[in-house]
DOTI-288322 format. One record per residue (C-alpha): x, y, z; residue number from 1; residue in one letter. Coordinates in pm, 1 decimal. Layout:
DOTI-288322
<atom><east>X</east><north>Y</north><up>Z</up><rose>NUM</rose><lumlo>A</lumlo></atom>
...
***
This chain:
DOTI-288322
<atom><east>2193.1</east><north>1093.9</north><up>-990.2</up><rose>1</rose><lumlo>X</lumlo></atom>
<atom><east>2110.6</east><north>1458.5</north><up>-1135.3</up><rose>2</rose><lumlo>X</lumlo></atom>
<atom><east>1806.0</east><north>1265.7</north><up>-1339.8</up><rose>3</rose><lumlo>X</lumlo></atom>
<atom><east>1631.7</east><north>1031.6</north><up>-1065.6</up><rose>4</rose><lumlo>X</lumlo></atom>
<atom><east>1321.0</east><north>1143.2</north><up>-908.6</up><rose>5</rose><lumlo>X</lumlo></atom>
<atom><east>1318.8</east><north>1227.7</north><up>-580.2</up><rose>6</rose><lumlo>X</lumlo></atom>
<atom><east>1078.2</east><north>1062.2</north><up>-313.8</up><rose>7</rose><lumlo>X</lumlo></atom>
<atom><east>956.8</east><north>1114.7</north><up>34.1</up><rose>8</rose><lumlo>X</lumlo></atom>
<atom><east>817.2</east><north>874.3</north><up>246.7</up><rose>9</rose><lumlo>X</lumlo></atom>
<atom><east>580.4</east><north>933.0</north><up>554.5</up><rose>10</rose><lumlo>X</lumlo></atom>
<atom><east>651.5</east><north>683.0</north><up>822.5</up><rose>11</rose><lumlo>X</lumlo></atom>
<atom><east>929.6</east><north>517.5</north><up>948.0</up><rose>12</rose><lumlo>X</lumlo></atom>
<atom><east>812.6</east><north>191.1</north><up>1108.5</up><rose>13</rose><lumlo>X</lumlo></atom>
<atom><east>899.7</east><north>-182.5</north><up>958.6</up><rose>14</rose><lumlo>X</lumlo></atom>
<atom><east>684.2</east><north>-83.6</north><up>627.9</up><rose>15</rose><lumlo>X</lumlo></atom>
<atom><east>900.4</east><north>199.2</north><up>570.2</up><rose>16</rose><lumlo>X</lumlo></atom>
<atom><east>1231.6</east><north>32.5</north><up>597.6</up><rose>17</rose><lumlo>X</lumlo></atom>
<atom><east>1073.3</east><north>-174.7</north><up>278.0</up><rose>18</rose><lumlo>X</lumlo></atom>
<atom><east>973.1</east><north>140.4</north><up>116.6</up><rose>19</rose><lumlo>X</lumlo></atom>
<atom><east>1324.3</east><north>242.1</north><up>175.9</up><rose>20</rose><lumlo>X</lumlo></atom>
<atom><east>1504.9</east><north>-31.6</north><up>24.7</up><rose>21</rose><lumlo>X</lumlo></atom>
<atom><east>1226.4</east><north>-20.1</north><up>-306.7</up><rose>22</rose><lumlo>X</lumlo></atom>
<atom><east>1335.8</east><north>341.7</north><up>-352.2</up><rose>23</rose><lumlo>X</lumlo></atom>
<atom><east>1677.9</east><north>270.8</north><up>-321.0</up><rose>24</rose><lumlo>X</lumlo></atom>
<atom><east>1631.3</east><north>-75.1</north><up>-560.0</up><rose>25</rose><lumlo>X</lumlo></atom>
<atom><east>1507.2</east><north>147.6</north><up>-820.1</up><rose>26</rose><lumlo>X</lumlo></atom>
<atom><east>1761.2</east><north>263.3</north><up>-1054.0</up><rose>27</rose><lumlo>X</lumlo></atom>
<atom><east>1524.6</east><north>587.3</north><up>-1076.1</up><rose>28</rose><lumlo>X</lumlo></atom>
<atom><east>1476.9</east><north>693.5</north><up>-781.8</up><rose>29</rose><lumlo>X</lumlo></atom>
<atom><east>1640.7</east><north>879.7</north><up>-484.0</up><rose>30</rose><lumlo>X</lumlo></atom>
<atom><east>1529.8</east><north>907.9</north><up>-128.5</up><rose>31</rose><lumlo>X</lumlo></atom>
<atom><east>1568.4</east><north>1255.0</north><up>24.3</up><rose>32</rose><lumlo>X</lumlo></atom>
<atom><east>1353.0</east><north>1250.7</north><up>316.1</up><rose>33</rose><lumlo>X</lumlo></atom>
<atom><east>1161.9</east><north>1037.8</north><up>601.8</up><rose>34</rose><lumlo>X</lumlo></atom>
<atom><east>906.7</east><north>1212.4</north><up>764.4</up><rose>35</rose><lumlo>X</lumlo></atom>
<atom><east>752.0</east><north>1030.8</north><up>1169.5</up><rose>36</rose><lumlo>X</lumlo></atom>
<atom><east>598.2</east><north>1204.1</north><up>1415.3</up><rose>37</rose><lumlo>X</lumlo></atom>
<atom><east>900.0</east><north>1021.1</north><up>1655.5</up><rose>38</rose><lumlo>X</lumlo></atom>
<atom><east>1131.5</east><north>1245.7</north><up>1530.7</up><rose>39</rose><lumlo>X</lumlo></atom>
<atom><east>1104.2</east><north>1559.1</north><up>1748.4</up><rose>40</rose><lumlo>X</lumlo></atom>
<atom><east>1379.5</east><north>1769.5</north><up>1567.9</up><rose>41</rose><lumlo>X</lumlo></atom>
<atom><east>1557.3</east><north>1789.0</north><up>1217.6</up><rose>42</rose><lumlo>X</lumlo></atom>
<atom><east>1828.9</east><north>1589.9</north><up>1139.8</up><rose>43</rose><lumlo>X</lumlo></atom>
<atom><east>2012.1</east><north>1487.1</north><up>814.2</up><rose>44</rose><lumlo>X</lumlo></atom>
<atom><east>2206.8</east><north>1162.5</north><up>768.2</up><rose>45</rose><lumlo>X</lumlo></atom>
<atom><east>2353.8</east><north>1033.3</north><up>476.8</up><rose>46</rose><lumlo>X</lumlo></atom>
<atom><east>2183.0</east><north>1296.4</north><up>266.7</up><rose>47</rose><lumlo>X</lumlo></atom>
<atom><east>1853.6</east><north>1210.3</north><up>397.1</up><rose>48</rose><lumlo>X</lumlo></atom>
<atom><east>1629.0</east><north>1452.2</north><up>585.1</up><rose>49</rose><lumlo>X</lumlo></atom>
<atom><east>1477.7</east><north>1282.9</north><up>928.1</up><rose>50</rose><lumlo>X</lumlo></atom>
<atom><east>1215.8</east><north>1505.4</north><up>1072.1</up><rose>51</rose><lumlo>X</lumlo></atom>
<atom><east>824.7</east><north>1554.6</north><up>1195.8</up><rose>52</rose><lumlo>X</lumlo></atom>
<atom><east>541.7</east><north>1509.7</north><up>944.0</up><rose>53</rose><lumlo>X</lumlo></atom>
<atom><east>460.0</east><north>1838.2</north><up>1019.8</up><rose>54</rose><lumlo>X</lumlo></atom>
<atom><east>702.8</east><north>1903.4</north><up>773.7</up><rose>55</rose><lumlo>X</lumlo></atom>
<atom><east>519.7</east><north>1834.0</north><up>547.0</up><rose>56</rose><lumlo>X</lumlo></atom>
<atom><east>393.3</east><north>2148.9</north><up>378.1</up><rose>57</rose><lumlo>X</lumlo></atom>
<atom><east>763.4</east><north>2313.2</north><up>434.8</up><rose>58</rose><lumlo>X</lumlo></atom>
<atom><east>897.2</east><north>2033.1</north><up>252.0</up><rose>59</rose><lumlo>X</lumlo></atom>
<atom><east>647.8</east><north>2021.9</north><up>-46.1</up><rose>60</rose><lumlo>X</lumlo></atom>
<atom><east>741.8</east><north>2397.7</north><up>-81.7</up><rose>61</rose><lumlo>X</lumlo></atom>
<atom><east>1030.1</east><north>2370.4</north><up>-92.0</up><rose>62</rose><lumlo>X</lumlo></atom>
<atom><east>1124.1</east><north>2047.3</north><up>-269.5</up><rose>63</rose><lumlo>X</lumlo></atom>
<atom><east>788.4</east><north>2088.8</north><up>-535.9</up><rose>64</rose><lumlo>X</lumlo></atom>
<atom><east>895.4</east><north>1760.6</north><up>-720.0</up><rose>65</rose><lumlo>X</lumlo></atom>
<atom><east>997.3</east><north>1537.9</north><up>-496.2</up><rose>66</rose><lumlo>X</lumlo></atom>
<atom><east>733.8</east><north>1264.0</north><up>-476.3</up><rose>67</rose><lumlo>X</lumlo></atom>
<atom><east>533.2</east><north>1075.0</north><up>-165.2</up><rose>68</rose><lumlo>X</lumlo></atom>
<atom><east>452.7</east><north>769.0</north><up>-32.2</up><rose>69</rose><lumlo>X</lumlo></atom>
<atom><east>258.2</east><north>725.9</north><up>274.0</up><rose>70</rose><lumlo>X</lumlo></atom>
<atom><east>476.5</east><north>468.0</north><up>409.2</up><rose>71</rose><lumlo>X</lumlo></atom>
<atom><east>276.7</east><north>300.6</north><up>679.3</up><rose>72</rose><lumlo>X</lumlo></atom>
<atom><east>116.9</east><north>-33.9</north><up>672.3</up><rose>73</rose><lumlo>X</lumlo></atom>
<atom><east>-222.2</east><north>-12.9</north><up>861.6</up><rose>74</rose><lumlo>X</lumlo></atom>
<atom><east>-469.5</east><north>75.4</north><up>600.6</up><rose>75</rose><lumlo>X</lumlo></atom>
<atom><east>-658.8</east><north>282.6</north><up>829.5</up><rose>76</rose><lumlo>X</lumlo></atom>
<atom><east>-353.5</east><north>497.5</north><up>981.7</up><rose>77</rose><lumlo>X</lumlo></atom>
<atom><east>-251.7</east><north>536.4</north><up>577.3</up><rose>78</rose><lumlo>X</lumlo></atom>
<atom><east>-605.8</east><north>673.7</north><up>518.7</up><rose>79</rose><lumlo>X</lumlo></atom>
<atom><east>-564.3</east><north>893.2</north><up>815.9</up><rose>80</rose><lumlo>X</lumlo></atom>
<atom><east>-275.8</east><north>1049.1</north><up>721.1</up><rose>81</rose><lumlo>X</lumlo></atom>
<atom><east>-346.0</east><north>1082.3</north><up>355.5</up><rose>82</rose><lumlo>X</lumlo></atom>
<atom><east>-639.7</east><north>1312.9</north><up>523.5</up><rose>83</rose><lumlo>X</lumlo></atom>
<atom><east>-431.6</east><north>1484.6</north><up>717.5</up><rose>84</rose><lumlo>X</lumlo></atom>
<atom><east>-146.6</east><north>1553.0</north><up>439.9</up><rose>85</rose><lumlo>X</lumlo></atom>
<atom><east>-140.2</east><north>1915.3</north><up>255.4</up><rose>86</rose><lumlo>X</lumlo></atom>
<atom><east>-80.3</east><north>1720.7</north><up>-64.7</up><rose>87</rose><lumlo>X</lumlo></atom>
<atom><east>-239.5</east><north>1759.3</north><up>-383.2</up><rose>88</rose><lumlo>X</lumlo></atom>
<atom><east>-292.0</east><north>1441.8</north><up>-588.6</up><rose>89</rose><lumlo>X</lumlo></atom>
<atom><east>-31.0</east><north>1454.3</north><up>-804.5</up><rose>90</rose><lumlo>X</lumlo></atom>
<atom><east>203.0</east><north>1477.5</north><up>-525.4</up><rose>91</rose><lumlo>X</lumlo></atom>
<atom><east>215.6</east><north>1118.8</north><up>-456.3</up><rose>92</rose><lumlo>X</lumlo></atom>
<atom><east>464.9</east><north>829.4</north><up>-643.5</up><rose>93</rose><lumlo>X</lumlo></atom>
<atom><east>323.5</east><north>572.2</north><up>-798.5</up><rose>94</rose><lumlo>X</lumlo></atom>
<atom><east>639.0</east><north>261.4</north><up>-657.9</up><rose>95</rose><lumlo>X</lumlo></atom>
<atom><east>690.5</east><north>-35.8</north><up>-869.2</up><rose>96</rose><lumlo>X</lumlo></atom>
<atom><east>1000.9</east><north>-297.6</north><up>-756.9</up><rose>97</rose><lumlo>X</lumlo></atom>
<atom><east>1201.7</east><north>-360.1</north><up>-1063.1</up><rose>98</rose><lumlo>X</lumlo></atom>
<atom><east>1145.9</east><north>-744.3</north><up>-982.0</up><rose>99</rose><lumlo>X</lumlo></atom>
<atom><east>756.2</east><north>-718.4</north><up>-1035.3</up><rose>100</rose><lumlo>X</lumlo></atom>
<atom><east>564.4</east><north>-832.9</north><up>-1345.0</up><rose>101</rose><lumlo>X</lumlo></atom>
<atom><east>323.8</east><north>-530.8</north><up>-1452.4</up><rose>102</rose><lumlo>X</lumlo></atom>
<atom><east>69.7</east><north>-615.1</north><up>-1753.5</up><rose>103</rose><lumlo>X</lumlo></atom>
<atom><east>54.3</east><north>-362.5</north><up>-1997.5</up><rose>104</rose><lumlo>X</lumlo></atom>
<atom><east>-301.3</east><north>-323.4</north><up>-1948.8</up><rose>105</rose><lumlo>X</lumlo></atom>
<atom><east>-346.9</east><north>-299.6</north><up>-1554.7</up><rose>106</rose><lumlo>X</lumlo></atom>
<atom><east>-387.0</east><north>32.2</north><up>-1368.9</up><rose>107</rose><lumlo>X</lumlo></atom>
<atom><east>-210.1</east><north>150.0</north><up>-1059.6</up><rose>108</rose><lumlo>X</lumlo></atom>
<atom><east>-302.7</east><north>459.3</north><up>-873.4</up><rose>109</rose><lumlo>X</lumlo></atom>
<atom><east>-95.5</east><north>710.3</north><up>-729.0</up><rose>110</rose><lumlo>X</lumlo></atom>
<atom><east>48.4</east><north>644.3</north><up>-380.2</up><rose>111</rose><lumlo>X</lumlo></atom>
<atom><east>4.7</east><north>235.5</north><up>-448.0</up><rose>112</rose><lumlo>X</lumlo></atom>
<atom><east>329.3</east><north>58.6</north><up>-335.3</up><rose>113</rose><lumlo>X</lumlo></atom>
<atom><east>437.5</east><north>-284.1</north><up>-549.1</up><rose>114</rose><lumlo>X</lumlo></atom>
<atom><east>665.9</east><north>-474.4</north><up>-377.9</up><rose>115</rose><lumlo>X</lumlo></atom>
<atom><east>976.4</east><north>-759.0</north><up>-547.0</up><rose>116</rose><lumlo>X</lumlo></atom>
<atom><east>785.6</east><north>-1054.8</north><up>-702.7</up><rose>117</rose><lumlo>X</lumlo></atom>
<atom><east>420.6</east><north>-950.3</north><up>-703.8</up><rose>118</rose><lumlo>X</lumlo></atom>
<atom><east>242.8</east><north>-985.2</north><up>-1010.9</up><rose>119</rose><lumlo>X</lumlo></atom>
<atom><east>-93.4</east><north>-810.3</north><up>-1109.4</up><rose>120</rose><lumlo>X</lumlo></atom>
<atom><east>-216.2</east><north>-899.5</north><up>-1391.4</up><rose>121</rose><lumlo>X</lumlo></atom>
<atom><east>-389.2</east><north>-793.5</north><up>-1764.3</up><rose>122</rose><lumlo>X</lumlo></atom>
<atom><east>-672.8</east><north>-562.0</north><up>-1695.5</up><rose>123</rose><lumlo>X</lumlo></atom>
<atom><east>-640.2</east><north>-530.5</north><up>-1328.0</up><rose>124</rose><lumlo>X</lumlo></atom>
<atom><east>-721.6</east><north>-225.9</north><up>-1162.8</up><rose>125</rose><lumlo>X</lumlo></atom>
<atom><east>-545.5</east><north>-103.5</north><up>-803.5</up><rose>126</rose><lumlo>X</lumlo></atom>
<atom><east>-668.0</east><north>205.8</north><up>-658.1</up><rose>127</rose><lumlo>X</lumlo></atom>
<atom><east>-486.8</east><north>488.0</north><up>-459.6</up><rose>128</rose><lumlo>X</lumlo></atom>
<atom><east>-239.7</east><north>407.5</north><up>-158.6</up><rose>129</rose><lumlo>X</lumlo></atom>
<atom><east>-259.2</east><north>66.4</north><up>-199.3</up><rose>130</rose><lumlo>X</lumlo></atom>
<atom><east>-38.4</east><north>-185.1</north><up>-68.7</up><rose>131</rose><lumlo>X</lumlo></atom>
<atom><east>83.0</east><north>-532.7</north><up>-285.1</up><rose>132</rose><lumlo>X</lumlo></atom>
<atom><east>314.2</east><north>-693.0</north><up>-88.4</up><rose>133</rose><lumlo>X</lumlo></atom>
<atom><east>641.4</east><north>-895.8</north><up>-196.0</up><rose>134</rose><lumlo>X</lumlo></atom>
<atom><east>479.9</east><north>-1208.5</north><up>-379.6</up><rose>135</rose><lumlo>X</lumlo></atom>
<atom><east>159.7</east><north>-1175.8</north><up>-414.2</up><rose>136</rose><lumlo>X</lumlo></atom>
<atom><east>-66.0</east><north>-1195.2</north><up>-677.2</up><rose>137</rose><lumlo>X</lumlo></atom>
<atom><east>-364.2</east><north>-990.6</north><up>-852.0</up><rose>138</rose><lumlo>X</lumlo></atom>
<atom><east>-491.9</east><north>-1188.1</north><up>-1131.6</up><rose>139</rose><lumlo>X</lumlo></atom>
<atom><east>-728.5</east><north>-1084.8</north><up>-1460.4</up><rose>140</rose><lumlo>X</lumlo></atom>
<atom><east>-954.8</east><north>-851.9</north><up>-1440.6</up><rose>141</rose><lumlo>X</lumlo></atom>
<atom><east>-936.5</east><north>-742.9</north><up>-1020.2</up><rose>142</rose><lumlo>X</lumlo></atom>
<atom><east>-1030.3</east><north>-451.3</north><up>-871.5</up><rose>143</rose><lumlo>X</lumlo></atom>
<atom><east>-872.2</east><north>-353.2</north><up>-574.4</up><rose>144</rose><lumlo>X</lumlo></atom>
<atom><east>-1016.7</east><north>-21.7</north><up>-436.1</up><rose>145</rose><lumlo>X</lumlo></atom>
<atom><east>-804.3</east><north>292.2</north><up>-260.7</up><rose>146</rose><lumlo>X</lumlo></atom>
<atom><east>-613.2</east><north>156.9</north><up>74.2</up><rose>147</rose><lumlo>X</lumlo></atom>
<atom><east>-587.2</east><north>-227.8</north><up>31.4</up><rose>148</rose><lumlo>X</lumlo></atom>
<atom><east>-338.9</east><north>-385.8</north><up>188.1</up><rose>149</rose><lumlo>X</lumlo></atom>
<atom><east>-217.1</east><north>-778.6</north><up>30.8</up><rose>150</rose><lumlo>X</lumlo></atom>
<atom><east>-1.4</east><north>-903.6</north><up>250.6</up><rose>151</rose><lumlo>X</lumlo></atom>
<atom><east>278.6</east><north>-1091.8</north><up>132.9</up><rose>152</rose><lumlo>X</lumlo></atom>
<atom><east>232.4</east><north>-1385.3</north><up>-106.7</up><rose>153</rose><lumlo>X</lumlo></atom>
<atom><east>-112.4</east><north>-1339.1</north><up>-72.4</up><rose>154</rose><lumlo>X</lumlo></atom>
<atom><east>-333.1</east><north>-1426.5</north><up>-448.3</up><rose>155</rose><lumlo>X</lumlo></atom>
<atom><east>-661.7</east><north>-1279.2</north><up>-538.0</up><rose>156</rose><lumlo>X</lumlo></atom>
<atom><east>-747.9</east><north>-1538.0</north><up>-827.8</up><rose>157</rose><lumlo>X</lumlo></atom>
<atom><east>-916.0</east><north>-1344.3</north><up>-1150.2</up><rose>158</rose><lumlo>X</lumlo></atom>
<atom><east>-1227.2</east><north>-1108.5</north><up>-1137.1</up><rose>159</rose><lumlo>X</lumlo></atom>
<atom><east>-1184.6</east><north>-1044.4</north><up>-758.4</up><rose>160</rose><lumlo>X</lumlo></atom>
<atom><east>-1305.7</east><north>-742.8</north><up>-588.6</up><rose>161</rose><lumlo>X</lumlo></atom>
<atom><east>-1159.6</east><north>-559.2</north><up>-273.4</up><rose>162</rose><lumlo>X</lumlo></atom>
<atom><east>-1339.5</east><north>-267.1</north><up>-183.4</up><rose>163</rose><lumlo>X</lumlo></atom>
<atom><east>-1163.9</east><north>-22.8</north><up>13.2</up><rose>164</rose><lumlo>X</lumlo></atom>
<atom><east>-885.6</east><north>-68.2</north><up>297.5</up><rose>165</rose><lumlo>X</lumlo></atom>
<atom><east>-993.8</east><north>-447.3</north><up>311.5</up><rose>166</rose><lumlo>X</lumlo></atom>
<atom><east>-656.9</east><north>-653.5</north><up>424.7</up><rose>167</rose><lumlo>X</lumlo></atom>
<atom><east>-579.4</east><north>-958.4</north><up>304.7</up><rose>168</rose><lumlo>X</lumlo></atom>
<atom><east>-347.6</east><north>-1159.4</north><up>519.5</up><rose>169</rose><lumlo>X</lumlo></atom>
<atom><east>-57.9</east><north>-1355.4</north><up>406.5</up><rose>170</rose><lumlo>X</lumlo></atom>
<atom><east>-100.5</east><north>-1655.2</north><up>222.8</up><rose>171</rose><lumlo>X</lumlo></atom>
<atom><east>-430.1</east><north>-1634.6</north><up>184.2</up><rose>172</rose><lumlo>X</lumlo></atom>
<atom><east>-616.1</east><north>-1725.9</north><up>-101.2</up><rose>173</rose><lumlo>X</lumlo></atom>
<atom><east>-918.1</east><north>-1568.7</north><up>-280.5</up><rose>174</rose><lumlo>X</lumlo></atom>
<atom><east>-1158.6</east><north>-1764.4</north><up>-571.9</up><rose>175</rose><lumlo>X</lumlo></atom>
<atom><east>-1264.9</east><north>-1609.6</north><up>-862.2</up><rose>176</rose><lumlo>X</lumlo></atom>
<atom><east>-1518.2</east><north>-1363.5</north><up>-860.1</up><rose>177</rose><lumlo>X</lumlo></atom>
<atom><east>-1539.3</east><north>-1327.7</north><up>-516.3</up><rose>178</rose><lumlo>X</lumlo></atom>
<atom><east>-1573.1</east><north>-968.7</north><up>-363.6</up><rose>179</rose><lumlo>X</lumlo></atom>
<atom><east>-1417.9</east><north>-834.9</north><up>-45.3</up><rose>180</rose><lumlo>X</lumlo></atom>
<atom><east>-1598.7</east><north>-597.1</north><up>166.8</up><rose>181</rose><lumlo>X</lumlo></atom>
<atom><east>-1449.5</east><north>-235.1</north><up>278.1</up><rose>182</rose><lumlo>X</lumlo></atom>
<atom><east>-1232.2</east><north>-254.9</north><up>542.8</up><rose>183</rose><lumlo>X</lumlo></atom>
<atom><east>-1264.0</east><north>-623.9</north><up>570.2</up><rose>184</rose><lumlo>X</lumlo></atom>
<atom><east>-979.3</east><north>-874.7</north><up>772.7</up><rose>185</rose><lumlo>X</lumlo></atom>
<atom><east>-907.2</east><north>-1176.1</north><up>617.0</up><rose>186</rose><lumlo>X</lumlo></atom>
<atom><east>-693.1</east><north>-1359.2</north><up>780.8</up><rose>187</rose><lumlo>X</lumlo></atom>
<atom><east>-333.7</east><north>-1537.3</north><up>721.2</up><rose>188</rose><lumlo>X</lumlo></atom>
<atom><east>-340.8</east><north>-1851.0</north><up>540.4</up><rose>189</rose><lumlo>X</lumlo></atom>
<atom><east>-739.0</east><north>-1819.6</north><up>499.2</up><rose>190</rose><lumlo>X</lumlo></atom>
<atom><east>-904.6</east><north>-1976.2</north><up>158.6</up><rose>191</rose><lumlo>X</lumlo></atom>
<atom><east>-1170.3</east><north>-1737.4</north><up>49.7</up><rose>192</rose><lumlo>X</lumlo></atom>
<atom><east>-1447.0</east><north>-1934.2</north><up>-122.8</up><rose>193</rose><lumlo>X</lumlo></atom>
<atom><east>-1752.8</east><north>-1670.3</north><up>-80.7</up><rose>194</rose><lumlo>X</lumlo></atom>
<atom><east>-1815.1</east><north>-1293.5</north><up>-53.5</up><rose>195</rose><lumlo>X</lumlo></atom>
<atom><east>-1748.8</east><north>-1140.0</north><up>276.3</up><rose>196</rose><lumlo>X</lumlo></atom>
<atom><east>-1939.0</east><north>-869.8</north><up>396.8</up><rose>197</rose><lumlo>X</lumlo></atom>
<atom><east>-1816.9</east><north>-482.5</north><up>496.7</up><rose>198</rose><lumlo>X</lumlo></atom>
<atom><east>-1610.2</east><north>-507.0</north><up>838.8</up><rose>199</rose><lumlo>X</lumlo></atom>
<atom><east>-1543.3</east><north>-845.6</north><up>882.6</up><rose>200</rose><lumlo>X</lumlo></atom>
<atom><east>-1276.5</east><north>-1032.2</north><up>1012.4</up><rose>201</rose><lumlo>X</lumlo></atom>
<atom><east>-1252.5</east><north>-1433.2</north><up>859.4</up><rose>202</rose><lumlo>X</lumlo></atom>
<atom><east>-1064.6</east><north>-1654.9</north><up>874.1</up><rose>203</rose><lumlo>X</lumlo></atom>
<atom><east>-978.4</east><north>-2049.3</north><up>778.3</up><rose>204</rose><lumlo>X</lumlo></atom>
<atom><east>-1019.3</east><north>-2278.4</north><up>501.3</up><rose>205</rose><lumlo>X</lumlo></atom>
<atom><east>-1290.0</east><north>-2199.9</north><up>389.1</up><rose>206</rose><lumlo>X</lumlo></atom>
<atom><east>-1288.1</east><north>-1878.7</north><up>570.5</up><rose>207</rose><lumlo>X</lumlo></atom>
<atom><east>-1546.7</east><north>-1776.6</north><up>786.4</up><rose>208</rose><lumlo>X</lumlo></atom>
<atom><east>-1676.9</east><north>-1480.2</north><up>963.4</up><rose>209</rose><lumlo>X</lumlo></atom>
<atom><east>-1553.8</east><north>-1457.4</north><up>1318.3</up><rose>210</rose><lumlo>X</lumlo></atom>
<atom><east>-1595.6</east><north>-1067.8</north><up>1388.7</up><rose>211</rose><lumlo>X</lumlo></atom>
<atom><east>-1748.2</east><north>-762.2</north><up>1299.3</up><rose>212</rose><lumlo>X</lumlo></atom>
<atom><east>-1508.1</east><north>-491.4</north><up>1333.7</up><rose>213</rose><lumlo>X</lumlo></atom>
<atom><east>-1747.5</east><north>-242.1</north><up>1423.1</up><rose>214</rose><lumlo>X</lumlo></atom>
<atom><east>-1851.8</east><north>-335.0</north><up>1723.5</up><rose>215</rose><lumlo>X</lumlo></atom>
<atom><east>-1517.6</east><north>-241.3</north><up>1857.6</up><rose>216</rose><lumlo>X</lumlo></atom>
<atom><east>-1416.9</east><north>29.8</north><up>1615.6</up><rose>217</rose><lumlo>X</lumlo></atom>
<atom><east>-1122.7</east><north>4.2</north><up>1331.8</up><rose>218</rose><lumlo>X</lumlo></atom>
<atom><east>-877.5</east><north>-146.9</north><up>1420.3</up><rose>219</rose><lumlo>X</lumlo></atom>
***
């Protein structure tokens, strides 16, 4: 125990409770804290602090290396509170599941979240607080920009691009070379076959553009 690293998550919705359980898969790791806003007082359980996120900054003073994870699964509520964090950089865990398949070669940035049985693949390249859910796949030679979310056993096929917070529901299926526009929808069980633009929402096989997201706002 004296050797594992120490993490803190931010959130404590259904996403969390999987963060949870990775940290506490992880031979490694430790979790001391869970920070959400629906806590209105301090409380610890089990060795585990419960409190605000306004925390925060008490916390990071106090426990310096104790590690983050923004532990919410709307890419644009993650991004938020990324902003609103006191954090430096470094501050943030880079999560792995002992049951996923790394290559050697692939990058992940800090604050990106691997779940059990996803695979990403030789030269791949994951961004910052990015999300790869349990069984999905990021072949050859991706990129996957800060804030993506794949949703579980979702496969971006090799030399795909998904440019930042773009979601890509579960199941679905994206052909090579195809790129993803920034906070771009693609829906559940949806077979990707050509780029989609910046703020869409598609969907079907082959998916198509139903929506553009900003005429409503994120969502």
């Amino acid at each position: 125990m004296c050797n594992q690293q120490t993490i803190g998550v931010i959130g404590a919705g259904g996403h969390s409770k999987v963060i949870q359980d990775l940290v506490f898969a992880h031979p490694d790791y430790s979790l001391c804290a869970v920070l959400d806003d629906q806590f209105e007082e301090t409380v610890t359980q089990s060795g585990i602090l419960y409190g605000p996120i306004s925390m925060s900054q008490q916390l990071r003073e106090k426990m310096p290396h104790t590690k983050w994870l923004i532990a919410i699964g709307q890419n644009e509520i993650r991004q938020m509170v990324k902003e609103r964090l006191p954090f430096e950089n470094m501050a943030f865990a880079t999560l792995i599941h002992p049951e996923a398949v790394i290559s050697p070669t692939a990058v992940i940035g800090r604050g990106t979240v691997v779940m059990a049985r996803a695979v990403v693949q030789a030269d791949a390249v994951v961004g910052e607080h990015a999300i790869i859910n349990t069984g999905s796949i990021v072949e050859h030679d991706c990129l996957l920009e800060s804030f993506v979310h794949l949703s579980p056993g979702a496969v971006l096929t090799g030399c795909v691009s998904a440019r930042e917070g773009a979601h890509i529901g579960a199941g679905a299926v994206v052909t090579p070379g195809t790129s993803i526009g920034s906070w771009t929808v693609i829906g559940a069980g949806a077979a990707v076959t050509r780029d989609i633009q910046d703020q869409k929402v598609a969907v079907g096989v082959p998916a198509i553009e139903i929506k553009d997201r900003r005429e409503g706002g994120k969502s």
